[in-house]
C-alpha positions as CSV (number, residue, x, y, z in Angstrom):
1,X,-9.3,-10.7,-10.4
2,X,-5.7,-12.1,-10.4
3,X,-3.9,-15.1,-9.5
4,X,-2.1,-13.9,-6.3
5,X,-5.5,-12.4,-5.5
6,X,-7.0,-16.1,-5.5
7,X,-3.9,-17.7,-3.5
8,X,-4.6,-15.3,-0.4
9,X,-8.4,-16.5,-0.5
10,X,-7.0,-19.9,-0.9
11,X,-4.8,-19.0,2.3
12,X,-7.1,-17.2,4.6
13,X,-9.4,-19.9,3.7
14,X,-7.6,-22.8,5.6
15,X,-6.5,-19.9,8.2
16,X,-9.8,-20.0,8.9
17,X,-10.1,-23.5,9.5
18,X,-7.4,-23.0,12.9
19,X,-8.8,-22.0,16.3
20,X,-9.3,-18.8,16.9
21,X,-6.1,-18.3,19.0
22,X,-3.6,-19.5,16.0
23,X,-5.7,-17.4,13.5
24,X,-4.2,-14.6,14.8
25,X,-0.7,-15.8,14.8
26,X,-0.8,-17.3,11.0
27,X,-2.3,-13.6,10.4
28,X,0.3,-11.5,12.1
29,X,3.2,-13.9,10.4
30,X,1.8,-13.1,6.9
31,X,2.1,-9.2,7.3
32,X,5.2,-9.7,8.5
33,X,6.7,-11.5,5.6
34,X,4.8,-9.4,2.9
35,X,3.2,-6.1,4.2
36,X,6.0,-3.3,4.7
37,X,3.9,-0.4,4.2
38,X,1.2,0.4,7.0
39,X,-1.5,1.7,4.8
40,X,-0.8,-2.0,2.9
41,X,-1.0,-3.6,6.2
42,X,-4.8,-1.5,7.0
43,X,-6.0,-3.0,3.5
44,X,-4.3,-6.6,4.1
45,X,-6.2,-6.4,7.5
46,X,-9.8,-5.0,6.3
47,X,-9.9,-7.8,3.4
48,X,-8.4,-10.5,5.5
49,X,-10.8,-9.7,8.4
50,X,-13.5,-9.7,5.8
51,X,-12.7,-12.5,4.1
52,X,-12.1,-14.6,7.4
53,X,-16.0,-13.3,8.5
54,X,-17.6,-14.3,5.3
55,X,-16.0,-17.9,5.5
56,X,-17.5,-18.4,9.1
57,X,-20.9,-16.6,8.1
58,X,-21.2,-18.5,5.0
59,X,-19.3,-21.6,5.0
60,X,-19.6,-22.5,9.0
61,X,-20.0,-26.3,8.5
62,X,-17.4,-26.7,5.5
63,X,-14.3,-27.8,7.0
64,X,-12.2,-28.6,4.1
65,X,-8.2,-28.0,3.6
66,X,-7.3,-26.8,0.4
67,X,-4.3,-29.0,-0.3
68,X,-3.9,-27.4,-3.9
69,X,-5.5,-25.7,-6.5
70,X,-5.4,-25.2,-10.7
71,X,-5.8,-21.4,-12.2
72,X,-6.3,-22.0,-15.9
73,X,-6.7,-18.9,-17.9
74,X,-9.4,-18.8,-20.9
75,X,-9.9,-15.7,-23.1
76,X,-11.1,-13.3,-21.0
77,X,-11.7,-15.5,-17.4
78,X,-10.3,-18.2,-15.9
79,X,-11.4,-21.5,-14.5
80,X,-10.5,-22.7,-10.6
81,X,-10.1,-26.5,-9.8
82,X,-9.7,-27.0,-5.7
83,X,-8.4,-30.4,-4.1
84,X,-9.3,-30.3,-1.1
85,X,-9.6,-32.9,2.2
86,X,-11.5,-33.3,5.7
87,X,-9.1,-32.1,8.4
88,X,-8.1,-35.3,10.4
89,X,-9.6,-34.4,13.5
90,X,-13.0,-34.2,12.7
C-alpha cells in the first residue's frame, strides 16, 4: 500500500461523512481534477463506491473528520496517526 493510496481513503472517508446529495458532487469534482482516462475513472469509481459502502456498513455511527494525518515509514510498513474531530452539528 502507498501513501497517495491512504490520502484517497483519508478523503472518501470524510466524503462520506456529507449527505448523500453532496457526496456525489465532492465525487464527480475529484474525477474531474485527476481521472483523464475512462478505464481510470471505472476503477476510481468501483473503489470509491466500495470504499464509501464499507464506511457506512461498518463505521455507521463514527462520525469523525479527519483533520490530518501522520504516514511514518518503518522497514518494511508504515505506521498511521489520525487527528480527527466531531463534526459541529452533531
Amino acid at each position: 500500500m502507498n501513501k497517495s493510496m491512504i490520502q484517497f481513503g483519508i478523503l472518501v472517508w470524510n466524503i462520506s461523512l456529507f449527505p448523500m446529495e453532496d457526496r456525489e458532487k465532492q465525487k464527480d469534482s475529484i474525477i474531474k481534477r485527476l481521472v483523464k482516462d475512462k478505464q481510470i475513472e471505472d476503477e476510481f469509481n468501483e473503489i470509491y463506491d466500495y470504499l464509501i459502502f464499507r464506511k457506512d456498513t461498518l463505521f455507521k455511527n463514527d462520525r469523525r473528520f479527519v483533520v490530518d494525518y501522520v504516514i511514518t515509514e518503518h522497514e518494511n510498513n508504515f505506521n498511521l496517526t489520525i487527528g480527527s474531530t466531531k463534526l459541529i452539528n452533531e
